[in-house]
C-alpha positions as CSV (number, residue, x, y, z in Angstrom):
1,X,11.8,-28.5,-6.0
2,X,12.9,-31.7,-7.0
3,X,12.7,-32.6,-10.8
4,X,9.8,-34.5,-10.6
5,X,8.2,-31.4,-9.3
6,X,10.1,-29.2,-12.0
7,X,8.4,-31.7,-14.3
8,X,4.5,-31.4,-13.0
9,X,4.9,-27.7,-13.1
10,X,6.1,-27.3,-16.4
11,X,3.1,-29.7,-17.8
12,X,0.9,-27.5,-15.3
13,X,2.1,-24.1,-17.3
14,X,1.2,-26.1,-20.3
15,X,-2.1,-27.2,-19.7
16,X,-3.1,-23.9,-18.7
17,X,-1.8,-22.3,-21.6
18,X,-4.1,-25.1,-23.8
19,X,-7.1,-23.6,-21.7
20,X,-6.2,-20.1,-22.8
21,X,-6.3,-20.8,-26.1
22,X,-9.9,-22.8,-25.8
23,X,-11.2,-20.0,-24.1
24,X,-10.2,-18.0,-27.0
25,X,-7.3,-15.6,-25.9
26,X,-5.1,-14.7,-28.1
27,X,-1.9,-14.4,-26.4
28,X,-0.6,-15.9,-23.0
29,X,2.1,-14.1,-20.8
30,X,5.0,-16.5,-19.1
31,X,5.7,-14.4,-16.1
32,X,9.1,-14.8,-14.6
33,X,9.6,-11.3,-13.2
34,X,9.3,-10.1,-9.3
35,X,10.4,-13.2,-7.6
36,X,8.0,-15.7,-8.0
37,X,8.7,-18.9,-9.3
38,X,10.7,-18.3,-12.5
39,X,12.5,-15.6,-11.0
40,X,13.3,-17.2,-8.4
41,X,15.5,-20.0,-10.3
42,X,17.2,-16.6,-12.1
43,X,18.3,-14.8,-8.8
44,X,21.7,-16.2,-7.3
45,X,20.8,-16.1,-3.7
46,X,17.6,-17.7,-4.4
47,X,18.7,-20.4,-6.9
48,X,20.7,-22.6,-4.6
49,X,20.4,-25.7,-6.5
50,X,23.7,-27.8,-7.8
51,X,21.8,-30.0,-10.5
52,X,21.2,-28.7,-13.7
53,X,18.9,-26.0,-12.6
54,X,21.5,-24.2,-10.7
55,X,24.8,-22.4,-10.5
56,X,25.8,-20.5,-14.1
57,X,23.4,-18.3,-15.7
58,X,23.0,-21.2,-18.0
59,X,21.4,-23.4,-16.0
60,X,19.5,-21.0,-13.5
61,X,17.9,-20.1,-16.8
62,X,17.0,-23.7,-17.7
63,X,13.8,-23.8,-16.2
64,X,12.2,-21.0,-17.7
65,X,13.2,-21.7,-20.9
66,X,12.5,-25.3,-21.1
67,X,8.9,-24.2,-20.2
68,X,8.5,-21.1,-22.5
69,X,9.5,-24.4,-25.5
70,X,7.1,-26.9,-24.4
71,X,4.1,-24.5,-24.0
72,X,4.8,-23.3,-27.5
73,X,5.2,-26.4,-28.7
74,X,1.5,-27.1,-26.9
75,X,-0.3,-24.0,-28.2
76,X,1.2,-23.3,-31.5
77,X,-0.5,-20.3,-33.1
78,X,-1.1,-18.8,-29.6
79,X,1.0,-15.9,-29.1
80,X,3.8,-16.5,-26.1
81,X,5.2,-13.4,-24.5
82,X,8.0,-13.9,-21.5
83,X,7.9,-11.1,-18.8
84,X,11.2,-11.1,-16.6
85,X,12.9,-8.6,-14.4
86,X,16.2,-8.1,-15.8
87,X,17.2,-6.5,-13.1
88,X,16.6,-7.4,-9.3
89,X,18.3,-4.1,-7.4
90,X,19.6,-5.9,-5.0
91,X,23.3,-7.0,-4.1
92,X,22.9,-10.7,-4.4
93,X,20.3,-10.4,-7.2
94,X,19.6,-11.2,-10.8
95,X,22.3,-8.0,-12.3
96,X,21.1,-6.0,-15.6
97,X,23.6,-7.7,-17.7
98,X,22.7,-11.1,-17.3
99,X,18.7,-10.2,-16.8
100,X,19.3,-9.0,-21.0
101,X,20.9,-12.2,-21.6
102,X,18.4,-14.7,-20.1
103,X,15.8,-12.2,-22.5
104,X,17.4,-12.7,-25.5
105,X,17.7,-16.3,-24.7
106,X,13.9,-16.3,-24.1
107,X,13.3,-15.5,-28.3
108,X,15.6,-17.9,-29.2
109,X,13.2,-20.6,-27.5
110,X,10.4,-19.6,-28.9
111,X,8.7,-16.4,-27.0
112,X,7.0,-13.8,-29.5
113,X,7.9,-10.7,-28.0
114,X,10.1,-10.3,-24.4
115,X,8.4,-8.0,-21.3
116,X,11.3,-6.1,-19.9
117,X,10.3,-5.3,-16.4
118,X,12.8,-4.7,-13.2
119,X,12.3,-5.3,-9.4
120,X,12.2,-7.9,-6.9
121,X,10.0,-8.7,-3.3
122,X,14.0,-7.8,-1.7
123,X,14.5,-4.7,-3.7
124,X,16.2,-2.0,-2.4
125,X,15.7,0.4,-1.0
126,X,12.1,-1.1,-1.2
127,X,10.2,-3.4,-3.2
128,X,8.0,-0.5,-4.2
129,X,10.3,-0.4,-7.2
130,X,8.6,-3.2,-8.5
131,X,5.6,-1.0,-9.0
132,X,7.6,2.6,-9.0
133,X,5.6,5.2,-6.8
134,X,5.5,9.0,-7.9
135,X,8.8,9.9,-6.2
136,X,11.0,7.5,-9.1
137,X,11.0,9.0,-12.3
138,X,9.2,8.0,-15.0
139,X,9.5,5.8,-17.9
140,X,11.5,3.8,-15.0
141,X,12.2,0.8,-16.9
142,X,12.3,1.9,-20.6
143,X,16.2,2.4,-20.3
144,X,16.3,-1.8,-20.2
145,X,13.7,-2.0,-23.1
146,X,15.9,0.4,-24.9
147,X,19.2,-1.3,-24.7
148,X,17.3,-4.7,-25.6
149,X,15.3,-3.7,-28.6
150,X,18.7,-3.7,-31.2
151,X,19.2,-7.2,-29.8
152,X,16.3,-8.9,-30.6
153,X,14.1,-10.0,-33.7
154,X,10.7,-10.5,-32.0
155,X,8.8,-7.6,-30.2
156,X,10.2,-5.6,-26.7
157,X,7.0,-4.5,-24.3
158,X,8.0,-1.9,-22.1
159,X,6.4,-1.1,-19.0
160,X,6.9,1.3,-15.6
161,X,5.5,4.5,-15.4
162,X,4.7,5.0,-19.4
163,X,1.5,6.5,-18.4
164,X,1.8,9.7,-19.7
165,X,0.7,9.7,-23.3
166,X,3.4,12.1,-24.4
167,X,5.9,9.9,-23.3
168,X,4.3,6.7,-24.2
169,X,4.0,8.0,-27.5
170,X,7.8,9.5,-27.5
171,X,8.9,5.7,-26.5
172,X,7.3,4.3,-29.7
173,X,8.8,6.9,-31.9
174,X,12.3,6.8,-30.9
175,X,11.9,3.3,-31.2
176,X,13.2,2.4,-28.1
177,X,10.0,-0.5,-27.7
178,X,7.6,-2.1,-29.7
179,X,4.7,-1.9,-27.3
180,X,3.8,-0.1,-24.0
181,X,2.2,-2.4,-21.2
182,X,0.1,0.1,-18.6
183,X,-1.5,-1.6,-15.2
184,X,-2.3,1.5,-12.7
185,X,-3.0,3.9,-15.6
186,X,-5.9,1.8,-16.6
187,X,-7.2,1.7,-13.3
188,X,-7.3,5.4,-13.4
189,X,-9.0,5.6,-17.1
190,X,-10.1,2.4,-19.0
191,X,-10.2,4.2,-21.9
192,X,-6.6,5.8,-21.4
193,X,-5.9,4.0,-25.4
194,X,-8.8,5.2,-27.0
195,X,-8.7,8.8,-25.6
196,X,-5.3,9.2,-26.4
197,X,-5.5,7.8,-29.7
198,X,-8.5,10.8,-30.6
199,X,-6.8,13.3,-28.6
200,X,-8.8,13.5,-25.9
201,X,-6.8,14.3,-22.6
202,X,-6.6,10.8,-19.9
203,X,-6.9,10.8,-16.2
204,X,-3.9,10.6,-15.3
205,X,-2.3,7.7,-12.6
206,X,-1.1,9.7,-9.5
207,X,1.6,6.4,-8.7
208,X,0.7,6.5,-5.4
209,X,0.2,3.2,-5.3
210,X,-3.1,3.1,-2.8
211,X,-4.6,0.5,-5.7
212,X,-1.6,-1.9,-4.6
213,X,-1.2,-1.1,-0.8
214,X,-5.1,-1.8,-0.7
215,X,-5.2,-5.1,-1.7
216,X,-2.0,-6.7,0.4
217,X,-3.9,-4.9,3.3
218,X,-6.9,-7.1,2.4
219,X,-9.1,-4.8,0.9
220,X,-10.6,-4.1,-2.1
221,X,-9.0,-2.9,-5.8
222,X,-9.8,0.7,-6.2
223,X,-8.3,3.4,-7.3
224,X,-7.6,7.3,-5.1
225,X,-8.6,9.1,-9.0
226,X,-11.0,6.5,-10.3
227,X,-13.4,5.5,-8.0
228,X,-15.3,3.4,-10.2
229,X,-12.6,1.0,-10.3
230,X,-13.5,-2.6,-8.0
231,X,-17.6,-1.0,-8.3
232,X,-18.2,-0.9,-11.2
233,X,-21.5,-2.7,-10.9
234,X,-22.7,-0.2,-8.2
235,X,-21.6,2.6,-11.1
236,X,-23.6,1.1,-13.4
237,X,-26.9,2.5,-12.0
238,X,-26.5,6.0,-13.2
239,X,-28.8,8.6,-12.5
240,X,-26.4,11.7,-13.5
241,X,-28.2,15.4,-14.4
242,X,-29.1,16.2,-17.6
243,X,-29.7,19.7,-19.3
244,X,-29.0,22.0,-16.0
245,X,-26.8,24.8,-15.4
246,X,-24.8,23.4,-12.6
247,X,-22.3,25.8,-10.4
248,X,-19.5,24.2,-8.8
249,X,-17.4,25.8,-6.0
250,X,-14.1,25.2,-5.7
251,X,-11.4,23.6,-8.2
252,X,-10.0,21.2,-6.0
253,X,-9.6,17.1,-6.6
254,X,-13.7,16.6,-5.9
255,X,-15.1,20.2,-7.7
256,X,-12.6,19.0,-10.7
257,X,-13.9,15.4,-10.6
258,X,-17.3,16.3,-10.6
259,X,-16.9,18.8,-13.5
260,X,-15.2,16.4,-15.8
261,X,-18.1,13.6,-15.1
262,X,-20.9,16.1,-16.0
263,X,-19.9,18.6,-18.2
264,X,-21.0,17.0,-21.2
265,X,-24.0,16.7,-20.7
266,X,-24.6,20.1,-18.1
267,X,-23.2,23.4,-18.6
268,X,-21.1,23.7,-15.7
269,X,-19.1,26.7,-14.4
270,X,-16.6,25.9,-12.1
271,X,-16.1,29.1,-9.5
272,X,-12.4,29.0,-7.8
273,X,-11.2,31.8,-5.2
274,X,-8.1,31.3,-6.2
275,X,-5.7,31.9,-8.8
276,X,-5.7,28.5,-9.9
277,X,-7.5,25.2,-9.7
278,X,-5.9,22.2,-7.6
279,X,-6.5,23.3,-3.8
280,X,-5.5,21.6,-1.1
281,X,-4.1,18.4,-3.5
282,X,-1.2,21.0,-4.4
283,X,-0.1,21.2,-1.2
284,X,-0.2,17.6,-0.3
285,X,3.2,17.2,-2.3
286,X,5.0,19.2,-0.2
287,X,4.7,16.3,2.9
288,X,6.6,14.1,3.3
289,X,4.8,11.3,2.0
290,X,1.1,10.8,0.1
291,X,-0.8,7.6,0.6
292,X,2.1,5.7,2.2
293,X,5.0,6.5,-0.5
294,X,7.0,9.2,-0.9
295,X,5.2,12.2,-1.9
296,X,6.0,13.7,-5.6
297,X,4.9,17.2,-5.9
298,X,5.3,16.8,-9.9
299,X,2.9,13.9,-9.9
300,X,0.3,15.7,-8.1
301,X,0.3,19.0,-10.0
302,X,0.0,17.1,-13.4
303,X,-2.5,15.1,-12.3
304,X,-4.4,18.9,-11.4
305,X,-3.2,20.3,-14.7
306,X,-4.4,17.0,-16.6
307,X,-7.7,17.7,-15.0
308,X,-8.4,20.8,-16.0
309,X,-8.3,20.6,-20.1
310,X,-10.1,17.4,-19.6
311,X,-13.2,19.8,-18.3
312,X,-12.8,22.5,-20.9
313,X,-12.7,19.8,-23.4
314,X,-16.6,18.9,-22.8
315,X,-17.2,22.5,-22.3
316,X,-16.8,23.4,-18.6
317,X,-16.0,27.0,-18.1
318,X,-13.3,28.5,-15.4
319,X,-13.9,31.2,-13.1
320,X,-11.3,32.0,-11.2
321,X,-10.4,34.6,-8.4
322,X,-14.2,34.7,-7.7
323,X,-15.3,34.3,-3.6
324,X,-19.2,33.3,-4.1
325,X,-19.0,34.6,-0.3
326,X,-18.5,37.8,-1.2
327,X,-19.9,37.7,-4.5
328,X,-23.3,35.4,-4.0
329,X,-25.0,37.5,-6.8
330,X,-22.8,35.2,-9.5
331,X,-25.0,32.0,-8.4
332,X,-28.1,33.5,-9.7
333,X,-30.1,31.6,-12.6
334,X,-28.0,28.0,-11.8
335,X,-30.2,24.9,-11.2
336,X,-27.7,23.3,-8.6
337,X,-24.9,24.0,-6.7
338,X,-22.1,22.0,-5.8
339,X,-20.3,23.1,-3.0
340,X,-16.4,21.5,-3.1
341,X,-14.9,24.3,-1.0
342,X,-12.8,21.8,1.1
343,X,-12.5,22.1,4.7
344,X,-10.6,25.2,6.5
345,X,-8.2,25.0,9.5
346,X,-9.2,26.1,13.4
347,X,-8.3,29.4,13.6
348,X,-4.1,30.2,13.9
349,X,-3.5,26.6,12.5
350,X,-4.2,27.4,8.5
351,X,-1.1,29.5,8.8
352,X,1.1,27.2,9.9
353,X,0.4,24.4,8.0
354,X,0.5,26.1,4.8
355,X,4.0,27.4,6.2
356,X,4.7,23.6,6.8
357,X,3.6,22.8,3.3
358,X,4.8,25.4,1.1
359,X,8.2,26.2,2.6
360,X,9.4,22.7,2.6
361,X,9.7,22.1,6.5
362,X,8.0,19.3,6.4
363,X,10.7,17.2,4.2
364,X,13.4,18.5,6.8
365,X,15.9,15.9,8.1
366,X,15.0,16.7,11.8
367,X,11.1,17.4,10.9
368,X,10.2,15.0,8.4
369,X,10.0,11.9,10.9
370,X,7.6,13.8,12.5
371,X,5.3,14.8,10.0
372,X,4.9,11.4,8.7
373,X,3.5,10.3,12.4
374,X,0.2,8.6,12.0
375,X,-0.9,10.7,14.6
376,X,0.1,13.7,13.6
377,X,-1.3,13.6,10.4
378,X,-4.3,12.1,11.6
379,X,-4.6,15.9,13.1
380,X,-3.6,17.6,10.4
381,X,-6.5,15.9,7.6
382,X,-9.2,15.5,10.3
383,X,-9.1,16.7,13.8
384,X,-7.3,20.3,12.7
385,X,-10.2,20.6,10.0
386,X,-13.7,21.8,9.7
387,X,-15.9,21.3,6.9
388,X,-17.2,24.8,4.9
389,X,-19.7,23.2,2.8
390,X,-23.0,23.8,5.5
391,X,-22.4,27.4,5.6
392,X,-21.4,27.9,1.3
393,X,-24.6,25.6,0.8
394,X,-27.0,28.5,2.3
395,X,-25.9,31.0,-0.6
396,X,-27.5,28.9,-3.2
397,X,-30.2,31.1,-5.1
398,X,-34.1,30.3,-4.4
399,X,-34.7,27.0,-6.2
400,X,-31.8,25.7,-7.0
401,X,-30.6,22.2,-5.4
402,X,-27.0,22.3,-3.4
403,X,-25.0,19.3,-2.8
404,X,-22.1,19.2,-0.9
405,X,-18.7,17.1,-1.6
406,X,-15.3,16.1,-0.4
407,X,-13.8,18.1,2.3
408,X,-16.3,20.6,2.5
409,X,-18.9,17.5,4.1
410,X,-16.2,16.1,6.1
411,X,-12.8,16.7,6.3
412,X,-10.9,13.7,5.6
413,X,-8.2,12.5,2.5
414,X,-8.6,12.7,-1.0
415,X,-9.7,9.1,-2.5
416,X,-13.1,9.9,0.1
417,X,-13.2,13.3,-1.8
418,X,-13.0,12.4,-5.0
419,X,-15.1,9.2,-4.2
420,X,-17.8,11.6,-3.6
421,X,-17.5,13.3,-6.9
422,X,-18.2,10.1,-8.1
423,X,-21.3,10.0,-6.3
424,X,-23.0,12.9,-6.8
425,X,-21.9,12.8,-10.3
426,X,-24.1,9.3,-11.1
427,X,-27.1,10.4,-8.9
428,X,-26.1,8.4,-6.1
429,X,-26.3,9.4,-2.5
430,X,-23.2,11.0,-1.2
431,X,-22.4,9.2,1.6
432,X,-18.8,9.6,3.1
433,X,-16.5,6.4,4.6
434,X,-16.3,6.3,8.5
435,X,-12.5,7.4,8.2
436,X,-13.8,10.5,7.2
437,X,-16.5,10.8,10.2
438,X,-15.7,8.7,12.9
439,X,-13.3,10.1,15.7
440,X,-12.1,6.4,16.8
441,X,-10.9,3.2,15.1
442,X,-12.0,3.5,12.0
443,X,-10.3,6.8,11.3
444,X,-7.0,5.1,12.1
445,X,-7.4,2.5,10.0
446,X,-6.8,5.0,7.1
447,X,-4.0,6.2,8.9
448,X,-2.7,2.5,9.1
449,X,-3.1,1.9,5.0
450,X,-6.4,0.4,4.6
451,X,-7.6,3.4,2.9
452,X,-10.5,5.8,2.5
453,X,-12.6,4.3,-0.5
454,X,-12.0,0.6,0.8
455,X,-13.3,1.3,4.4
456,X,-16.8,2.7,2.7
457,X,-17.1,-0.4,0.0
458,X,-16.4,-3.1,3.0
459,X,-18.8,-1.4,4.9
460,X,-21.4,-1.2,2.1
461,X,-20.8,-5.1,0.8
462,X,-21.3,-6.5,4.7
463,X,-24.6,-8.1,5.2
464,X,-26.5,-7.6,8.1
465,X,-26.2,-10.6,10.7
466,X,-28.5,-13.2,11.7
467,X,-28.4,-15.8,14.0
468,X,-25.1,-17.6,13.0
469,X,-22.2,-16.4,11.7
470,X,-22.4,-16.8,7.8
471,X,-20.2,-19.3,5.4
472,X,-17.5,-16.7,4.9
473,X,-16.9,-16.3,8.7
474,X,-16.5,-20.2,8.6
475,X,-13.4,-20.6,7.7
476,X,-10.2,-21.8,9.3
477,X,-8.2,-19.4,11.4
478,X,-4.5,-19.5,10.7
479,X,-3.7,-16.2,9.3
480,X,-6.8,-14.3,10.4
481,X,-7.6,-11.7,13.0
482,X,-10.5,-12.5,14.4
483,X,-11.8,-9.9,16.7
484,X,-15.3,-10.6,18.6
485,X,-17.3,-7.1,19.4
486,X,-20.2,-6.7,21.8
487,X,-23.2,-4.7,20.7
488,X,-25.5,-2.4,22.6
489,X,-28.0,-4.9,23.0
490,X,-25.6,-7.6,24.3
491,X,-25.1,-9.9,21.9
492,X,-21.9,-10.9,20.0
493,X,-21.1,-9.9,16.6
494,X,-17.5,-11.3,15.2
495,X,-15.7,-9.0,13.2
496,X,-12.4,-9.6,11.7
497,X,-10.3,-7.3,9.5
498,X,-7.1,-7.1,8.9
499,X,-4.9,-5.4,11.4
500,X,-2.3,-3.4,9.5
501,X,1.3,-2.3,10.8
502,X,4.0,-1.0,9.3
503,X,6.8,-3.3,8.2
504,X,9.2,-3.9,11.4
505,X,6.2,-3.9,13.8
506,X,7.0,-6.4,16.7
507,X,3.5,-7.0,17.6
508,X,-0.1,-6.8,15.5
509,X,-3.1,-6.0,17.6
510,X,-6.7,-6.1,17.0
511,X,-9.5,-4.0,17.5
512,X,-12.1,-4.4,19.1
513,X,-15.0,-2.3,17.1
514,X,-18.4,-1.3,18.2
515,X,-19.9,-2.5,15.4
516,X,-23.4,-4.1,14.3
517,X,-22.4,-5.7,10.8
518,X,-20.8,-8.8,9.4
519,X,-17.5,-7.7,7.9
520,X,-16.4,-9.2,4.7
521,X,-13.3,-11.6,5.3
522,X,-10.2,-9.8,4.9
523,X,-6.8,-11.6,4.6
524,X,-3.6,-10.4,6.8
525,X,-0.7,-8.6,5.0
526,X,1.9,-10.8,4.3
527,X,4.9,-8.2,4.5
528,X,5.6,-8.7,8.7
529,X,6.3,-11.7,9.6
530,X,5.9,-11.1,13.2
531,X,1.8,-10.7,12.3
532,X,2.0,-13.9,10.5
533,X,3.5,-15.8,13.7
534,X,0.8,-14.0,16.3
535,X,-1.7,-15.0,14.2
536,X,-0.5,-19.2,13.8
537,X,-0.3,-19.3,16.8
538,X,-4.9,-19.0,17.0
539,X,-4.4,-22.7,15.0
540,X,-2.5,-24.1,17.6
541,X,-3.7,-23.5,20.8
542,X,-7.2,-25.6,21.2
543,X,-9.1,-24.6,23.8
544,X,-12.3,-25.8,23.2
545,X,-14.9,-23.5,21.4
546,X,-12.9,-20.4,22.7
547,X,-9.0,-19.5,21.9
548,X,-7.0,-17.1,22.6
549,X,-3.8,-15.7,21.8
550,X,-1.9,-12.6,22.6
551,X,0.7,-10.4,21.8
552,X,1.9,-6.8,23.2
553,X,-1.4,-6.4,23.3
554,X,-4.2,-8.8,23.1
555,X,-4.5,-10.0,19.2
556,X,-8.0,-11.6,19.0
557,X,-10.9,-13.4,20.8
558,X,-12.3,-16.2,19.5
559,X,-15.3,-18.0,18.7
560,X,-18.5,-16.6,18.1
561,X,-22.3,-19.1,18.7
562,X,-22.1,-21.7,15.6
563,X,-18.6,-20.7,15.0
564,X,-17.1,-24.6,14.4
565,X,-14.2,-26.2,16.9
566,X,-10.8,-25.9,15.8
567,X,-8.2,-28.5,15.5
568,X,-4.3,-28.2,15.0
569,X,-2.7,-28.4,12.3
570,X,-0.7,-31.4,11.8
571,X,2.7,-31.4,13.6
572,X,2.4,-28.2,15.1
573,X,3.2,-28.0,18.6
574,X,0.6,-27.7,21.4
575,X,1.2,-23.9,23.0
576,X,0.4,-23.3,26.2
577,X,-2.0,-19.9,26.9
578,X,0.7,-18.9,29.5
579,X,3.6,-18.9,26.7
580,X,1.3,-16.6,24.9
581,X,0.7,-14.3,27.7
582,X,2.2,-10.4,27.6
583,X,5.7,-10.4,29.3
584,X,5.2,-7.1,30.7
585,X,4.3,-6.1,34.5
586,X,0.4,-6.3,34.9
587,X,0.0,-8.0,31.1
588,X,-1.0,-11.5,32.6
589,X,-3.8,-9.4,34.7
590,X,-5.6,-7.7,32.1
591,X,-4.9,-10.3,29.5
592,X,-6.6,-13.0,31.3
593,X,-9.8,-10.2,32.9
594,X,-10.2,-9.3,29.4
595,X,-10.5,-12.9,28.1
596,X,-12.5,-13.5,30.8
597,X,-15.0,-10.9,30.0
598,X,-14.8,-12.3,26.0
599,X,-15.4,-16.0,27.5
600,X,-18.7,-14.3,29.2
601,X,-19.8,-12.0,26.4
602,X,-19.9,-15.6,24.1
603,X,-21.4,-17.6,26.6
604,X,-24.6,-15.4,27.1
605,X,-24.8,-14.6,23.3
C-alpha cells in the first residue's frame, strides 16, 4: 500500500465508524486480529515495508494506531474497542510479548477497552487455532487476557472457548478480564446470557467448528446443536404440541433435543435402554476426528451431560434401563411417540465398531489414517447402518401418533439428527437431507465438509427452473464451478456448487448431479489454491457460448440457453483448450467425448 492508500483507508475506517454511530450503535470494534489488514502491518513476515510503516514494532504498529486516534477523534462518545491477536503461533509471526505491547499501546491512543484474541490464517499447526476446535483446551486465550489486565486502565475482553458458564463466570471473578466475548456459543443458544444469568442450564457449543467450515465451503451459517441458527424465519412458523403425554425413545443427540424443545409445554418421558442418555454421540469421540477437527471426547460428553438437566429443568422425566421392545406395555396411555432409537449395525459389524470406538483403536498411529478415510467412514455412518425406527414405531399403543427422528429414519450424522428434532419439535415435516438418503453424490458431499443441515437448506431455498437460467446464475465465472446436468426429459439444468477438497488437493473436480433444481450460488473455498487456479482458468479461455476447462478430471461445463458470453479478463493470457487437457494416457479421449456430449446436451436444450 502506498501512503496515499494508507491514507483513503484510514478516512474509509472513519467514515464507517460515523455511520455506526448514526445508525445508533453504541460501540464499534477496530479489528486488527487474524491477519487481515491491521494484522498484517503487525506480523514481521508480512510487514515488509521500509517507510514508516515498517521494520521495529514501533512503526509496524503505526498504522493501526494512527487509525484507532482519528476514528476516535471522529466519533467521540462512541465507544472504540481494538481486537488484535497478540499472538500469531507461527515462527515468523507477531510473538506474545510484543502482541501485549502493541495492546497497551492501543489504550494509550484512545481505544476503550483492548480484545485479546490469538491466531493467524498461517498458524501452526493449523489456522483452526484462530477459532480453537474441541480438541484445544478451553479458555484458550484467557492466559493473554490475564497477563494484560494488571497492565492496562481501560477494559480487557477475553475470548476463546469461554463458553462454559462456569468458567466464564470463574474468569470474571478471579479477575483475569473485564468482559467475555462468545461467537459459536451464541450460535448454539442465543440466550446463552440470559439463561445463565437465572440459572438455567445453556446448550452448550460442541467447538466442532461445522458453523465455520460451512460457510468457507459456501454454504449456509448453521449450527450441528442449534439448528435454528441461518433459519430462523422458517422456525418461526411453529406449530409445536401442546398439553400431550409425549413418550420418547431413546436418549441420544435427537430424543434429547426433542425433549428439551417440548417439555415445557408436554409431559414428556424420555425411555433409554441403557444405563445412560448420550447414545451413539458418546462414542463419536473416540474417532479420530468429528466434523472435520479433531475429535474431543470431553466436549462431546458435556455437551450430553448439559443436555440432560436442561430437560429435567422443564420437567422431562428419565427412564432408563427400559427396552420398550421388550416392555411395550410402558407406552400405554401416551398421546405420541417419538421414536429416536438410532440406527443399528448389519449383523457382526456393531461389535466391531463399538470395539473400534471404545477401545481407542481408532486414534492408533498405524489405524487412525485409516479411520479418518472419507470412505471409510462414509461406511461406517451410512452404508454399515440401518434405521430401527419403522419396526419401534409399530409398538405405539392404539391412538397415539408416532413420529420418527434422527438415525432411526435414516442413518446418517448428527447435525441431520438433531436437525430433525428440530422439526418435529415445531410441527414441521420431518424431512431428512439427501446426505442422509441418497447412496451417490450427495452423500459424499457431507463426507467432503459441506455438511448435513446445509445440503437440506440449499436444497429447500432453490427455486424451481424455468426457461432461462435466473439472475443469480448470471454472474461471471472466475472462481465458480459451474457444472451443467442433464435431466430425464432432456433438457439442461446448470447446477454449480462448490466442489470441496481437502487442503493439499492437486486437482478439484465437479460433479455432475442428476438433479432437477436451480442451486443457490455457492462460492469456492478459498484455502487450495490449486482450486482457485482450475477454476481462472473458465475466465480465460473464450470459446464462444461454450468453455471448458479441465483438470485430473474434468472440472466443469459451461454455458447453459440464455447463459451470457464471456469475455477475458483484462491481461490475462489466452489458454489454449489443449494446455488444459488431462496429461494422463486416454485423458485427451474422454475429455474431449465428454465435452462433446456437454456441447450436444446445450445445443438441443
Amino acid at each position: 500500500m502506498s501512503t496515499q492508500r494508507i491514507e483513503e483507508t484510514t478516512a474509509n475506517f472513519v467514515a464507517a465508524a460515523q455511520r455506526a454511530r448514526a445508525a445508533g450503535f453504541d460501540c464499534i470494534e477496530i479489528h486488527a486480529a487474524h491477519g487481515y489488514l491491521i494484522s498484517q502491518f503487525h506480523t514481521p513476515c508480512e510487514n515488509r515495508r521500509s517507510d514508516a510503516y515498517g521494520g521495529s514494532l514501533e512503526n509496524r504498529a503505526r498504522f493501526g494506531l494512527e487509525l484507532t486516534r482519528r476514528v476516535k477523534s471522529a466519533v467521540a462518545g462512541l465507544g472504540v474497542v481494538y481486537r488484535l491477536s497478540v499472538d500469531d503461533f507461527f515462527p515468523e509471526g507477531l510473538k506474545a510479548t510484543d502482541g501485549l505491547t502493541i495492546a497497551i499501546w492501543a489504550a494509550r491512543s484512545g481505544a476503550d477497552a483492548v480484545h485479546v484474541a490469538a491466531g493467524h490464517y498461517r498458524s501452526l499447526p493449523a489456522a483452526a487455532g484462530m477459532i480453537p476446535p474441541m480438541a484445544q483446551p478451553e479458555a484458550t486465550f484467557l492466559k493473554f487476557a490475564r497477563a494484560l489486565k494488571p497492565r492496562l486502565s481501560v477494559p480487557v475482553i477475553a475470548v476463546g472457548r469461554l463458553g462454559e458458564p462456569g468458567l466464564a463466570q470463574a474468569a470474571l471473578a478471579q479477575g483475569a478480564c473485564d468482559f467475555i466475548a462468545l461467537g459459536r456459543p451464541l450460535l448454539a443458544d442465543p440466550d446463552w446470557s440470559r439463561k445463565v444469568r437465572a440459572g438455567v442450564p445453556v446448550r452448550r457449543c460442541l467447538a466442532c467448528n461445522s458453523c465455520i467450515s460451512g460457510m468457507r465451503c459456501g454454504g449456509a451459517l448453521h449450527c450441528l446443536v442449534n439448528a435454528e441458527t441461518g433459519r430462523e424465519v422458517d422456525y418461526a412458523r411453529r406449530n409445536p404440541p401442546q398439553g400431550q403425554r409425549i413418550a420418547v425413545l431413546g436418549a441420544g443427540p435427537a430424543g434429547l433435543t426433542y425433549a428439551s424443545l417440548v417439555g415445557a409445554a408436554n409431559d414428556v418421558v424420555v425411555f433409554e435402554r441403557a444405563a445412560g442418555p448420550g447414545g451413539a454421540l458418546r462414542l463419536a469421540g473416540e474417532a479420530p476426528r468429528f466434523q472435520g477437527v479433531e475429535a474431543a471426547k470431553r466436549s462431546l460428553h458435556r455437551y450430553v451431560a448439559g443436555l440432560e438437566p436442561a430437560c429435567a429443568h422443564l420437567g422431562v422425566r428419565f427412564r432408563v434401563g427400559v427396552d420398550v421392545v421388550r416392555q411395550p406395555e410402558v407406552l400405554a396411555g401416551f398421546d405420541q411417540v417419538v421414536v429416536a432409537t438410532g440406527a443399528a449395525y448389519r449383523p457382526g459389524l456393531g461389535v466391531i465398531a463399538a470395539i473400534a470406538w471404545s477401545s481407542g483403536m481408532a486414534r492408533w498411529p498405524g489405524l487412525r489414517r485409516l479411520f479418518a478415510r472419507p470412505r471409510l467412514l462414509d461406511f461406517l455412518y451410512y452404508r454399515a447402518r440401518r434405521p430401527t425406527g419403522e419396526a419401534i414405531a409399530r409398538l405405539a399403543p392404539s391412538g397415539a401418533s408416532a413420529t420418527i427422528i434422527g438415525d432411526a429414519a435414516a442413518a446418517g450424522k448428527s447435525a441431520a439428527a438433531i436437525a430433525s428434532a428440530f422439526d418435529a419439535a415445531c410441527g414441521h415435516a420431518v424431512s431428512l437431507p439427501a446426505s442422509a438418503r441418497a447412496d451417490g453424490p450427495a452423500r459424499k458431499d457431507a463426507m467432503n465438509g459441506v455438511g448435513e443441515v446445509g445440503s437440506r437448506q440449499a436444497a429447500e431455498a432453490s427455486p424451481a427452473p424455468t426457461g432461462c437460467p435466473p439472475a443469480a446464475c448470471r454472474m461471471p465465472i472466475a472462481d465458480r464451478a459451474f457444472v451443467a446436468s442433464a435431466c430425464a426429459d432432456g433438457s439442461l439444468r446448470p447446477y454449480w456448487r462448490p466442489t470441496p477438497r481437502r487442503a493439499g488437493s492437486r486437482f478439484c473436480s465437479a460433479r455432475c448431479l442428476r438433479d432437477r433444481w436451480w442451486s443457490p450460488y455457492l462460492p469456492l473455498p478459498r484455502n487450495c489454491a490449486e482450486t482457485r487456479m482450475s477454476c481462472s482458468t473458465l475466465s480465460r479461455t473464450p470459446v464462444g457460448r461454450w468453455r471448458f476447462a479441465c483438470g485430473w478430471r474434468m472440472i466443469a461445463v459451461l454455458v447453459a440457453s440464455g447463459a451470457p458470453h464471456f469475455t477475458p479478463q483484462r491481461g490475462s493470457p489466452q489458454l489454449p483448450l489443449e494446455r488444459l487437457a488431462p496429461k494422463h494416457p486416454g485423458g485427451q479421449f474422454s475429455f474431449w467425448r465428454k465435452a462433446w456430449r456437454a456441447c450436444s446436451l446445450i445445443s438441443r436444450s
